[in-house]
ChimeraX commands (.cxc) that place a marker at each C-alpha (Angstrom):
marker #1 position 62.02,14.36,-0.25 radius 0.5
marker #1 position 62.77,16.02,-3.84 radius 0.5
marker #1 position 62.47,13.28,-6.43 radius 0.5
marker #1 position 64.88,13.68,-9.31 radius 0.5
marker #1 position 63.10,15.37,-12.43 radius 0.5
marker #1 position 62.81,13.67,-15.49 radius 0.5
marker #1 position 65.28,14.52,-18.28 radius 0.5
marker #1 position 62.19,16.22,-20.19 radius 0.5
marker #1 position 61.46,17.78,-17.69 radius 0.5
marker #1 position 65.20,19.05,-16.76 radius 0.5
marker #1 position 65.45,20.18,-20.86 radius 0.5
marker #1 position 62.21,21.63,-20.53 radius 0.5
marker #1 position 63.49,23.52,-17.61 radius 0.5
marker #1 position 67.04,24.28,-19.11 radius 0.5
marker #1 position 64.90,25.66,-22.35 radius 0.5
marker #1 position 62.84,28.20,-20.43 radius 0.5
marker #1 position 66.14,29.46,-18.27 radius 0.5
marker #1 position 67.77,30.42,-21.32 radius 0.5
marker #1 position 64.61,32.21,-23.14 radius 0.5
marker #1 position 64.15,33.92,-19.80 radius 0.5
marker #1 position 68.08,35.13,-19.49 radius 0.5
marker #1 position 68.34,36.00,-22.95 radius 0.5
marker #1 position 64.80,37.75,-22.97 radius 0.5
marker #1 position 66.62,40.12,-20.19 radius 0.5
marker #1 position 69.81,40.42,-21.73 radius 0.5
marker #1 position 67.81,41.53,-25.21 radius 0.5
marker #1 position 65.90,43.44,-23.01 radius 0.5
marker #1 position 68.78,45.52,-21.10 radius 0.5
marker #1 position 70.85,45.78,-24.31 radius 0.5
marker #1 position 67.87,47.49,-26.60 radius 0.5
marker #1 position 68.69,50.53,-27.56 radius 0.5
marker #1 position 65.49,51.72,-26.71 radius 0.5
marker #1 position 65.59,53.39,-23.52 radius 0.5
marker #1 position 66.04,57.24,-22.44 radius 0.5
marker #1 position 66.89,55.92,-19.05 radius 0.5
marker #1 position 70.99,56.64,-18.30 radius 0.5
marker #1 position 72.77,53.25,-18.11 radius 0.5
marker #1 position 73.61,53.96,-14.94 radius 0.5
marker #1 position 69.99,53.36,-13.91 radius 0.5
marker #1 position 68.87,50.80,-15.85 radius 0.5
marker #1 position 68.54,47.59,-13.67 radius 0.5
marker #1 position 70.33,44.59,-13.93 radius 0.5
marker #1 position 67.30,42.33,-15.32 radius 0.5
marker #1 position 69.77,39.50,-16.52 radius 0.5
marker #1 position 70.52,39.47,-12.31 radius 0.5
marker #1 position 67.02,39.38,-11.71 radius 0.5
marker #1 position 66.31,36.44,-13.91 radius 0.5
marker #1 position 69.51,34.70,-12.29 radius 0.5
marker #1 position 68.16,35.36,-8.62 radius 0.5
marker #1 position 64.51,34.22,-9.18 radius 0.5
marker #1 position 66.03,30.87,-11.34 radius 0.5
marker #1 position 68.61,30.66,-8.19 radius 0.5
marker #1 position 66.43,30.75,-5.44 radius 0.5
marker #1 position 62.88,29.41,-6.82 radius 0.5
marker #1 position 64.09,26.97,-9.75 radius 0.5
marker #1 position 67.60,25.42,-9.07 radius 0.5
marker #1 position 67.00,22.49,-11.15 radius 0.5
marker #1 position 66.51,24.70,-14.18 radius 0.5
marker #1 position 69.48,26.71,-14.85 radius 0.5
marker #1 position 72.74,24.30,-14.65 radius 0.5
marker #1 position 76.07,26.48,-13.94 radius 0.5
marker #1 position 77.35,25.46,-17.19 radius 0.5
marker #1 position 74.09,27.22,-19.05 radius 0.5
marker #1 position 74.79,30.04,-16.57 radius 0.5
marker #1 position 78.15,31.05,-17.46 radius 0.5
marker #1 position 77.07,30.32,-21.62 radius 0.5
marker #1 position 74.49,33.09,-20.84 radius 0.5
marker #1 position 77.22,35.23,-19.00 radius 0.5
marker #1 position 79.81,35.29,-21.30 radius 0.5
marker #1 position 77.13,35.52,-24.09 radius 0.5
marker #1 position 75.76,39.06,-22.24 radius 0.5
marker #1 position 79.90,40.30,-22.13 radius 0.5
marker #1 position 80.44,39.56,-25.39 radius 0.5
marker #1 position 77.45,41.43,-26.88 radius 0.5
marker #1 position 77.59,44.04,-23.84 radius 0.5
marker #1 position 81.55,44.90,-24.79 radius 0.5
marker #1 position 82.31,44.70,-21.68 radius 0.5
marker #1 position 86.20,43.26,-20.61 radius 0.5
marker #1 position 85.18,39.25,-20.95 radius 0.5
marker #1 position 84.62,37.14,-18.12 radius 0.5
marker #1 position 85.11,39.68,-15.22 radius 0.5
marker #1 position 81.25,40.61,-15.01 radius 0.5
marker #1 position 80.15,36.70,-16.01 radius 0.5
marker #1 position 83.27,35.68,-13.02 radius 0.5
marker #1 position 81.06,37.62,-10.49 radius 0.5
marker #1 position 77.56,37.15,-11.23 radius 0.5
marker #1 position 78.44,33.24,-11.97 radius 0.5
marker #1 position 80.13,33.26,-8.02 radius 0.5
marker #1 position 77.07,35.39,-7.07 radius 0.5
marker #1 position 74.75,33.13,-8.50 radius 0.5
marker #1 position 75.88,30.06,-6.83 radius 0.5
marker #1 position 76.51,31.38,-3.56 radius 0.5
marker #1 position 72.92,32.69,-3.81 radius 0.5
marker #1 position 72.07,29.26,-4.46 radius 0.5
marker #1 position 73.85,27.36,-1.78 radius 0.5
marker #1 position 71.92,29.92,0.37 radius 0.5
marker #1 position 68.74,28.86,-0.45 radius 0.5
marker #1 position 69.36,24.99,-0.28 radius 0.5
marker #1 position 71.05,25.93,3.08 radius 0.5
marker #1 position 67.90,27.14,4.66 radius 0.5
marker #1 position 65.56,24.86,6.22 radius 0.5
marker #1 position 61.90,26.36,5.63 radius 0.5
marker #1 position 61.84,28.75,2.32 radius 0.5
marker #1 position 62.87,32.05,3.30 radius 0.5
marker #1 position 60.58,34.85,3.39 radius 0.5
marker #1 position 60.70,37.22,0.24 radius 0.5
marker #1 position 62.16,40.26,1.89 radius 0.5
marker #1 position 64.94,38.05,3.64 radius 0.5
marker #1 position 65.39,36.28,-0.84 radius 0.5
marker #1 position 65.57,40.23,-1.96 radius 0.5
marker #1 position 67.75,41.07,0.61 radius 0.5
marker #1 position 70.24,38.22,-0.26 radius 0.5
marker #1 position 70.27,38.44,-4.13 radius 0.5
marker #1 position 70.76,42.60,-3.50 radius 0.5
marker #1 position 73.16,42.21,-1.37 radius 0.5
marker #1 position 75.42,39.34,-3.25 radius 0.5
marker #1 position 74.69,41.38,-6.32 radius 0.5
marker #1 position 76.59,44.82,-4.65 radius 0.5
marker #1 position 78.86,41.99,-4.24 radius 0.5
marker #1 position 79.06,40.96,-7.46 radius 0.5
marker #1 position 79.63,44.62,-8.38 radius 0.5
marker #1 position 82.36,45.31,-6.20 radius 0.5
marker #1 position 84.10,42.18,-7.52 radius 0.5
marker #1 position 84.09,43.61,-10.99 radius 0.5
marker #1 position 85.15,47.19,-9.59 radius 0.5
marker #1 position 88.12,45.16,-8.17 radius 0.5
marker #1 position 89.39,43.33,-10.96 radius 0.5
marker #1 position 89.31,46.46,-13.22 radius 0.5
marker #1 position 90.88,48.16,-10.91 radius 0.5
marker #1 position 93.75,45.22,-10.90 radius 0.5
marker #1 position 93.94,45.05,-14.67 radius 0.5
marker #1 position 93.86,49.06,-14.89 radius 0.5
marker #1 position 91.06,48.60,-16.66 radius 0.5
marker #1 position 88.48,52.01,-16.75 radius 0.5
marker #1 position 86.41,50.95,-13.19 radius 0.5
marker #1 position 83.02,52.55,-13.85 radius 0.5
marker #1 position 82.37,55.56,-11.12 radius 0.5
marker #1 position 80.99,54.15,-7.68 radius 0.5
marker #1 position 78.60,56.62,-7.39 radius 0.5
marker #1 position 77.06,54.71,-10.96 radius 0.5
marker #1 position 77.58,51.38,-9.32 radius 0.5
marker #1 position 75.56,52.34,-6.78 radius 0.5
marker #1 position 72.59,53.88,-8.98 radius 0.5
marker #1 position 72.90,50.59,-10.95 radius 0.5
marker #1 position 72.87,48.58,-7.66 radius 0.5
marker #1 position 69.39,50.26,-6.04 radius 0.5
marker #1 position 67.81,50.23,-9.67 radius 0.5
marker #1 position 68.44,46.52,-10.03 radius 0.5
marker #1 position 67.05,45.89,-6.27 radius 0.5
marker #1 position 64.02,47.27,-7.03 radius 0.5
marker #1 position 63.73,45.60,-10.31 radius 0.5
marker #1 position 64.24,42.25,-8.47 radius 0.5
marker #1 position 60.63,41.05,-7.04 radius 0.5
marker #1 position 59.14,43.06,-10.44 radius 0.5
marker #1 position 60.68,40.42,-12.48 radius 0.5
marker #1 position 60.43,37.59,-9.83 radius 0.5
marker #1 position 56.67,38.38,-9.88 radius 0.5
marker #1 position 56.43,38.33,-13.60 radius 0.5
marker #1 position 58.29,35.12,-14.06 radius 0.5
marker #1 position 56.68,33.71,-10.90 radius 0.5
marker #1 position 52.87,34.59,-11.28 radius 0.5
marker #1 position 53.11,36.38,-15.30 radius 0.5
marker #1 position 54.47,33.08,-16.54 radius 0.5
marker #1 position 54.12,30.41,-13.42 radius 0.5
marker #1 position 57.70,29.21,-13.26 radius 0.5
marker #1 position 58.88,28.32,-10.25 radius 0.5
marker #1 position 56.11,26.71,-9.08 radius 0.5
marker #1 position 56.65,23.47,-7.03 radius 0.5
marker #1 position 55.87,20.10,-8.74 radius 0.5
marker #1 position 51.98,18.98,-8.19 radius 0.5
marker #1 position 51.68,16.10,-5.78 radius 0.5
marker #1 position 49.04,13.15,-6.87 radius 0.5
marker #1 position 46.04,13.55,-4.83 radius 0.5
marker #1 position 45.36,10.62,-2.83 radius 0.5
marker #1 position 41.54,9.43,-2.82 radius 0.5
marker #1 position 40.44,9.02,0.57 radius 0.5
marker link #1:1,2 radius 0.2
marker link #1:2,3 radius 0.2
marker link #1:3,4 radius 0.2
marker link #1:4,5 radius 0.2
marker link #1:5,6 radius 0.2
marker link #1:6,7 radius 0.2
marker link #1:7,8 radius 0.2
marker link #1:8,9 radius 0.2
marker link #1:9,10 radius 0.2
marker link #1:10,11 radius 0.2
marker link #1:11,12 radius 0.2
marker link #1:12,13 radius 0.2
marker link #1:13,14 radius 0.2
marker link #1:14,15 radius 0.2
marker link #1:15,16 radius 0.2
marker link #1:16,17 radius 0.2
marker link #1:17,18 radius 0.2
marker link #1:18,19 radius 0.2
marker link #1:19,20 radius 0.2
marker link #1:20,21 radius 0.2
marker link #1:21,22 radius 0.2
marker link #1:22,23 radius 0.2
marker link #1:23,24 radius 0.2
marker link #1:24,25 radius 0.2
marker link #1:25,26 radius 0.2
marker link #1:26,27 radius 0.2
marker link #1:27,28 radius 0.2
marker link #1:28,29 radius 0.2
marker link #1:29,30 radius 0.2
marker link #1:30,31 radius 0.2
marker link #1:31,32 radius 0.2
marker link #1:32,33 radius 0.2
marker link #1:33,34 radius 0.2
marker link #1:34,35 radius 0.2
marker link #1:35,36 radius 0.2
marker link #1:36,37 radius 0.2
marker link #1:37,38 radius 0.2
marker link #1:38,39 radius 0.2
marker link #1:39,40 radius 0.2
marker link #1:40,41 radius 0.2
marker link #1:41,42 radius 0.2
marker link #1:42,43 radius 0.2
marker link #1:43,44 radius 0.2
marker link #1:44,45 radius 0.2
marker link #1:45,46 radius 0.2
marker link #1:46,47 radius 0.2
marker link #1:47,48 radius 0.2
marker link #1:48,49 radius 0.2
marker link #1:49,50 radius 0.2
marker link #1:50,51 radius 0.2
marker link #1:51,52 radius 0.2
marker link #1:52,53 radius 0.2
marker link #1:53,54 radius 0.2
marker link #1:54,55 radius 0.2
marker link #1:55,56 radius 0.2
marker link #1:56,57 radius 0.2
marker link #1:57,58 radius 0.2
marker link #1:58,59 radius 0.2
marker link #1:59,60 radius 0.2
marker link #1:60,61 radius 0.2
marker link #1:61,62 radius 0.2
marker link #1:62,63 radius 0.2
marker link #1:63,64 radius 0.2
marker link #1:64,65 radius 0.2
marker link #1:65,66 radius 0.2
marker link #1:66,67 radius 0.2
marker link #1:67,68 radius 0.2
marker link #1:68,69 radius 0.2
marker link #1:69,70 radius 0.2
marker link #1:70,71 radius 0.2
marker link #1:71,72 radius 0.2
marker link #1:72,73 radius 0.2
marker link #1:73,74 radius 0.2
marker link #1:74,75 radius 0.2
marker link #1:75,76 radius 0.2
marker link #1:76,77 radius 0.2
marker link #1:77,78 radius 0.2
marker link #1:78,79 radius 0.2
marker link #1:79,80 radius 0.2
marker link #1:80,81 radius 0.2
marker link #1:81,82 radius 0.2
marker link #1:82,83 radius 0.2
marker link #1:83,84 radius 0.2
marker link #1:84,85 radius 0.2
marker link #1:85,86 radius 0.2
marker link #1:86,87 radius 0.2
marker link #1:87,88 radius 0.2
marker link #1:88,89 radius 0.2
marker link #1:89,90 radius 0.2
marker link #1:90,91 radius 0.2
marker link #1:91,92 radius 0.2
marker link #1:92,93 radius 0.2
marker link #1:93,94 radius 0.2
marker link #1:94,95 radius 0.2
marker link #1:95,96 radius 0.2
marker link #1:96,97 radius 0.2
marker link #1:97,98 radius 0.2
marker link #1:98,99 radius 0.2
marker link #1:99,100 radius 0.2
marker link #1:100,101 radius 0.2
marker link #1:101,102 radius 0.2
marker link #1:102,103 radius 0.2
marker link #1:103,104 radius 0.2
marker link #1:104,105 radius 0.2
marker link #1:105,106 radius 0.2
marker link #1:106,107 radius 0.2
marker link #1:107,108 radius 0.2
marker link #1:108,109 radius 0.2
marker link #1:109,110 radius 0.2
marker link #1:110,111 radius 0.2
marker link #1:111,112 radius 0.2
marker link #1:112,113 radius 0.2
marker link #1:113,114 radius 0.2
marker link #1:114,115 radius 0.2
marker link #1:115,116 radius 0.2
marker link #1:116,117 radius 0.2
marker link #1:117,118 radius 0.2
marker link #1:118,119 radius 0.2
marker link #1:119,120 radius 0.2
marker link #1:120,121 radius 0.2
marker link #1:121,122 radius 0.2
marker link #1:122,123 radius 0.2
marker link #1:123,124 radius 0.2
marker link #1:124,125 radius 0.2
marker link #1:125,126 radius 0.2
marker link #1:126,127 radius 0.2
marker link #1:127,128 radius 0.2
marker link #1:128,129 radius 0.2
marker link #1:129,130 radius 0.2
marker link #1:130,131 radius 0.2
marker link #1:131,132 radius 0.2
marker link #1:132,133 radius 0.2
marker link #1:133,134 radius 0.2
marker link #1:134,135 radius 0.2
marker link #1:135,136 radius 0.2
marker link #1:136,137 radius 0.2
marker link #1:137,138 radius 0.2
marker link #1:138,139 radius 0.2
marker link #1:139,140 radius 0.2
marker link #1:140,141 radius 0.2
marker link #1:141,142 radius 0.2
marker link #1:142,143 radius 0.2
marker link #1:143,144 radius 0.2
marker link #1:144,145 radius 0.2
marker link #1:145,146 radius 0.2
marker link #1:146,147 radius 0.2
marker link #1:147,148 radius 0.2
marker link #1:148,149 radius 0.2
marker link #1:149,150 radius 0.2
marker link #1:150,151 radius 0.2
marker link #1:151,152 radius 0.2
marker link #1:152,153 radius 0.2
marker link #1:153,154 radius 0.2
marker link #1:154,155 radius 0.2
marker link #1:155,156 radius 0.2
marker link #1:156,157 radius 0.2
marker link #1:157,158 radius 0.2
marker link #1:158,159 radius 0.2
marker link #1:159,160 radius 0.2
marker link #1:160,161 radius 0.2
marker link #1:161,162 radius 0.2
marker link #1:162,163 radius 0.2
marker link #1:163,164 radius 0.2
marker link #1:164,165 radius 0.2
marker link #1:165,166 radius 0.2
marker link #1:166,167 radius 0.2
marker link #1:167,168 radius 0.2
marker link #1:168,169 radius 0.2
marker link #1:169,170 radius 0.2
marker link #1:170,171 radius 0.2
marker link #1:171,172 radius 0.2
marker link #1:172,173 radius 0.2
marker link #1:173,174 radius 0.2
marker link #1:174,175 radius 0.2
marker link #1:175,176 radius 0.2
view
């Protein structure tokens, strides 16, 4: 049985979301790459799936969509159809998680945040397509999509070893 955190430790938690997610928005946006958009991952999705399936507690949906609309507004991309998506995406991909009764293995966590992020893509697609918006080629979605699923357990292992988030809370040792 999960205790509830402290509200230190909830800030604390809340504070190291949001340096994380705007680390990999920074990160995506920089202007530094040679690297076609098209291939560039999605690290702003990886932060969201590691935070969604190994640190619930840490990113509340309200600080979720802030970040979200935050990355469309300095992205230029149409606001709220991309934050929409990956907000949906995120919280599906953490009801799955809660809904499983022994922590899933990492292939079967990759697999899921992959395959709700092609959803999350195809959402977007959609609803430019409705507002005859420009919808970005598929053939790009899809370079986008397999560069962001290998990205994901890169970033999940630097947040999760690199930096030690996600780790579960230490239990008192009892002295025998």
């Amino acid at each position: 049985m999960n205790a509830p955190a402290s509200p230190l430790r909830a800030a604390f938690g809340a504070a190291v979301f949001l340096a994380a997610g705007l680390a990999a928005l920074l990160a995506q946006l920089a202007p530094i790459s040679q690297i076609p958009s098209d291939w560039r991952p999605d690290l702003l999705w990886a932060v969201l799936a590691f935070f969604a399936l190994r640190a619930p507690r840490a990113a509340p949906i309200l600080l979720v969509a802030l970040v979200l609309l935050t990355r469309d507004a300095l992205s230029g991309a149409p606001p709220g159809a991309g934050a929409l998506s990956l907000l949906l995406a995120f919280e599906a991909l953490r009801a799955w998680a809660a809904s499983r009764p022994a922590r899933p293995s990492l292939f079967s966590e990759g697999i899921a945040a992959a395959g709700l992020f092609a959803a999350a893509l195809g959402l977007q697609w959609a609803l430019l397509a409705i507002t005859f918006a420009p919808a970005p080629d598929p053939d790009a979605l899809a370079r986008h999509l397999g560069a962001t699923a290998l990205a994901l357990p890169a970033v999940a292992a630097l947040l999760r070893w690199g930096l030690g988030l996600g780790r579960p809370a230490r239990t008192p040792e009892v002295p025998a």
